[in-house]
C-alpha positions as semicolon CSV with decimal commas, in nm:
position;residue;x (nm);y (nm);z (nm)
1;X;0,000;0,000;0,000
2;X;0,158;0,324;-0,114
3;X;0,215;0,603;0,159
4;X;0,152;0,925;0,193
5;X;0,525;1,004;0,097
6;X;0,460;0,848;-0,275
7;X;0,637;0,536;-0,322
8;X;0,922;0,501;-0,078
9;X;0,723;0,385;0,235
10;X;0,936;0,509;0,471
11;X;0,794;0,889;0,515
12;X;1,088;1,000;0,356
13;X;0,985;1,275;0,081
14;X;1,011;1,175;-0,250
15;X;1,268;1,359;-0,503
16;X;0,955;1,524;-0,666
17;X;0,826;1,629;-0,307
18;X;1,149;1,811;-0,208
19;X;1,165;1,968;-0,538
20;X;0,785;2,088;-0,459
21;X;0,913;2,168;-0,105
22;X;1,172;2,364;-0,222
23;X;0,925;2,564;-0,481
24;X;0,677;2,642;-0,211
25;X;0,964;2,764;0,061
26;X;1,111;2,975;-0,283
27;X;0,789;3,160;-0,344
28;X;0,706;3,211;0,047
29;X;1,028;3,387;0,035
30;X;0,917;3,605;-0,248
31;X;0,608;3,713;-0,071
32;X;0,739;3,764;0,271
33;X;1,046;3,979;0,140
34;X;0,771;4,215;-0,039
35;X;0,461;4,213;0,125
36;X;0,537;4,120;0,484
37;X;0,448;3,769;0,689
38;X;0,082;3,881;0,814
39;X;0,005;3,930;0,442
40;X;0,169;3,632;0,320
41;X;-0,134;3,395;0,320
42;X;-0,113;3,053;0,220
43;X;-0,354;3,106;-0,097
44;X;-0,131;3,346;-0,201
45;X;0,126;3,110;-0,151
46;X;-0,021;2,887;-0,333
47;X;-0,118;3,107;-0,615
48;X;0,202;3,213;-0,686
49;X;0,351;2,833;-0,705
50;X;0,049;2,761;-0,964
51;X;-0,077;2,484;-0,700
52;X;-0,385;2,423;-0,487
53;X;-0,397;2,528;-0,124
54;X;-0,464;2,187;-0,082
55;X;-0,156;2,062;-0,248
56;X;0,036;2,334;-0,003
57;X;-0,112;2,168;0,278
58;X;-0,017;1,847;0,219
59;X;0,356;1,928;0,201
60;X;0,309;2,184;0,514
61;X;-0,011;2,160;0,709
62;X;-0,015;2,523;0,832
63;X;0,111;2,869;0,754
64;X;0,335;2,897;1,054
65;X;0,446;2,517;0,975
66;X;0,551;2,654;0,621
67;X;0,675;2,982;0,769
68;X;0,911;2,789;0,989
69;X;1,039;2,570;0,726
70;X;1,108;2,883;0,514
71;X;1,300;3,057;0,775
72;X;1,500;2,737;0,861
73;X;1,616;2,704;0,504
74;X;1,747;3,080;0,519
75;X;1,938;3,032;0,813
76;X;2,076;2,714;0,683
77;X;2,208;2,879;0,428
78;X;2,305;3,166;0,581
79;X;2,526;2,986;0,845
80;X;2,691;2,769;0,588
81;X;2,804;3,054;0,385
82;X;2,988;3,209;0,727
83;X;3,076;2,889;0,811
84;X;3,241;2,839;0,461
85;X;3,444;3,223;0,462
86;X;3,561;3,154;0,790
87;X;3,715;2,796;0,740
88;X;3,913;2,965;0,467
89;X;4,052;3,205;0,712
90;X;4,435;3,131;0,746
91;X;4,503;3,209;1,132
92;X;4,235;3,306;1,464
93;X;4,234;3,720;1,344
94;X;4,146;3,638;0,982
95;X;3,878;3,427;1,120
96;X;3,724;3,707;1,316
97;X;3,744;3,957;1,005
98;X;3,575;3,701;0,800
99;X;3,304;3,660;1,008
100;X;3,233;3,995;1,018
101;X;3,259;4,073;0,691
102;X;3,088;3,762;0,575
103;X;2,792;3,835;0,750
104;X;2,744;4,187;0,574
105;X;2,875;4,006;0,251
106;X;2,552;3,723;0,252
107;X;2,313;4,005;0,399
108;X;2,426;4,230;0,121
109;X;2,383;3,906;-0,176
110;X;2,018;3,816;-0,030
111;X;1,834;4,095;0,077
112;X;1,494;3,893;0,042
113;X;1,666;3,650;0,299
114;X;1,713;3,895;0,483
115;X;1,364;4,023;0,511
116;X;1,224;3,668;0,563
117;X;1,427;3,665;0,886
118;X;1,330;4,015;1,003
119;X;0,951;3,920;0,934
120;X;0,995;3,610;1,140
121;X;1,133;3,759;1,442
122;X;1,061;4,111;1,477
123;X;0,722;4,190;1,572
124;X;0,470;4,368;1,400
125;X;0,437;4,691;1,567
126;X;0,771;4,895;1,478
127;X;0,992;4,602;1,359
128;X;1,254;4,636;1,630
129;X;1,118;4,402;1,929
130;X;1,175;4,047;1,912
131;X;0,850;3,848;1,892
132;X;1,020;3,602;2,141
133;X;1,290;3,728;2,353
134;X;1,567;3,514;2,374
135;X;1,423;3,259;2,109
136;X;1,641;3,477;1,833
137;X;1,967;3,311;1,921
138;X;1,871;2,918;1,931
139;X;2,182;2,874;1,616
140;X;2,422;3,040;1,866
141;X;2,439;3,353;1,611
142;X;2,697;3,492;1,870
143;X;2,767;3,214;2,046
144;X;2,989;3,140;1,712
145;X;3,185;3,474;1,751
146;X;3,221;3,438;2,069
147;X;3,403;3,092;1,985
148;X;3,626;3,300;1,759
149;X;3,701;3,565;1,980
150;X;3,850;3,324;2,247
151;X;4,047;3,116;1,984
152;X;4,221;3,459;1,900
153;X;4,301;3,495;2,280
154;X;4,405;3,157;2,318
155;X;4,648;3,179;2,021
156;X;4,792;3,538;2,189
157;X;4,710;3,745;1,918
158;X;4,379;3,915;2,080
159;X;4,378;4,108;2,384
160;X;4,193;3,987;2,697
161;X;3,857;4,068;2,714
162;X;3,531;3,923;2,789
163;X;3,416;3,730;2,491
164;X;3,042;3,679;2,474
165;X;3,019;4,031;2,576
166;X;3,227;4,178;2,281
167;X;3,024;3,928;2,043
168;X;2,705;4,108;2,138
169;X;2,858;4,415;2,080
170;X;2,996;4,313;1,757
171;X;2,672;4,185;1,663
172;X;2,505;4,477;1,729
173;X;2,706;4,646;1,551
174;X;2,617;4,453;1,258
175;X;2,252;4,418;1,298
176;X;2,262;4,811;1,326
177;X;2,432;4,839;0,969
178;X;2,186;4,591;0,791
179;X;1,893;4,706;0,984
180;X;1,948;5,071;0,849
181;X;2,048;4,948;0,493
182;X;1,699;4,774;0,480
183;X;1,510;5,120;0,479
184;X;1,804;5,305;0,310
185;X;1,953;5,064;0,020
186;X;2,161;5,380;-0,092
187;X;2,439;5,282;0,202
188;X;2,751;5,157;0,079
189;X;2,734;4,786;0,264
190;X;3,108;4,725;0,136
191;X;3,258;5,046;0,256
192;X;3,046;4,937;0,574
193;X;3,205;4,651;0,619
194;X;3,552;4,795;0,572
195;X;3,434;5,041;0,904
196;X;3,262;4,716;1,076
197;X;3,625;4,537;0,996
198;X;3,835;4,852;1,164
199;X;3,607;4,886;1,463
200;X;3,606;4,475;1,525
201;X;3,994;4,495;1,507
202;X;4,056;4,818;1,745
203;X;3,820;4,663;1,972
204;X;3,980;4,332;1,980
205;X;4,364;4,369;1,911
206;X;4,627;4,463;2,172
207;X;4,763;4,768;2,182
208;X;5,062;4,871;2,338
């Protein structure tokens, strides 16, 4: 008897199912990025993908179900291309300068990511609260500089200093940039990241 996943029997989705998957997270990115989440209804969704709501709800039985794949499949991607630039880094201080400069690099390449993740966690009132305080950081976002920052110590070539706390500061510093470049696309994001690079390192480096 066939299951629900097609014709592997084992609830794994079928090729064809991912690829659908993977069309119906692609257009819920679309219409998130432009029109916002409340907006983003799942007959639109569907609409736009040339399916039935029905067909979306077989693949994702809600809106928020979708929603969540969608903004785990940014993420994803978003870590892996950090992840990526900062393997490539040849020594602890290059690794803390790609990071940086990695995260303005993917922000700057996929603004409609971007806006997905900002619709996901920023409430709805003035788009600076998080919907769930606390629930932003579940990847370790900072945790992962933080990581960085204390290899660079460890290795002598960072001053001392409390790690987690210059992450968050660091990361604010970020957020700040992007956040700003969202409602005024005119800023330069590369010679941002050249400033972002120079503040990381006089915050970081030792100084006689």
């Amino acid at each position: 008897m066939a299951s629900r996943r097609g014709d592997r029997g084992d609830g794994t989705p079928t090729f064809i199912e991912q690829a659908r998957r993977g069309q119906l997270i692609e257009c819920t990115i679309d219409l998130i990025s432009s029109k916002g989440y409340p907006a983003t209804s799942l007959a639109a969704i569907a609409e736009r993908a040339g399916l039935s709501k029905a067909a979306v709800l077989y693949h994702f039985a809600s809106k928020d179900n979708l929603a969540r794949a969608t903004l785990a499949y940014v993420v994803e991607r978003f870590t892996a291309y950090v992840d990526e630039k900062v393997a490539a880094a040849p020594d602890p201080r290059a690794a803390v300068v790609a990071y940086v400069r990695a995260m303005i690099g993917y922000q700057r390449d996929n603004r409609r990511h971007v806006r997905v993740i900002t619709e996901m966690l920023l409430d709805d009132a003035d788009g600076t609260r998080l919907k769930n305080p606390g629930g932003h950081d579940t990847a370790g976002r900072w945790n992962a500089l933080a990581d960085l920052l204390a290899a660079g110590q460890r290795a002598g070539v960072l001053r001392e200093f409390d790690p987690p706390t210059v992450a968050l500061a660091i990361g604010g510093a970020i957020d700040g940039v992007v956040a700003h470049w969202l409602v005024h696309p005119g800023l330069d994001l590369d010679a941002a990241a050249d400033e972002l690079e120079k503040f990381t390192l006089y915050a970081i480096e030792s100084r006689d």
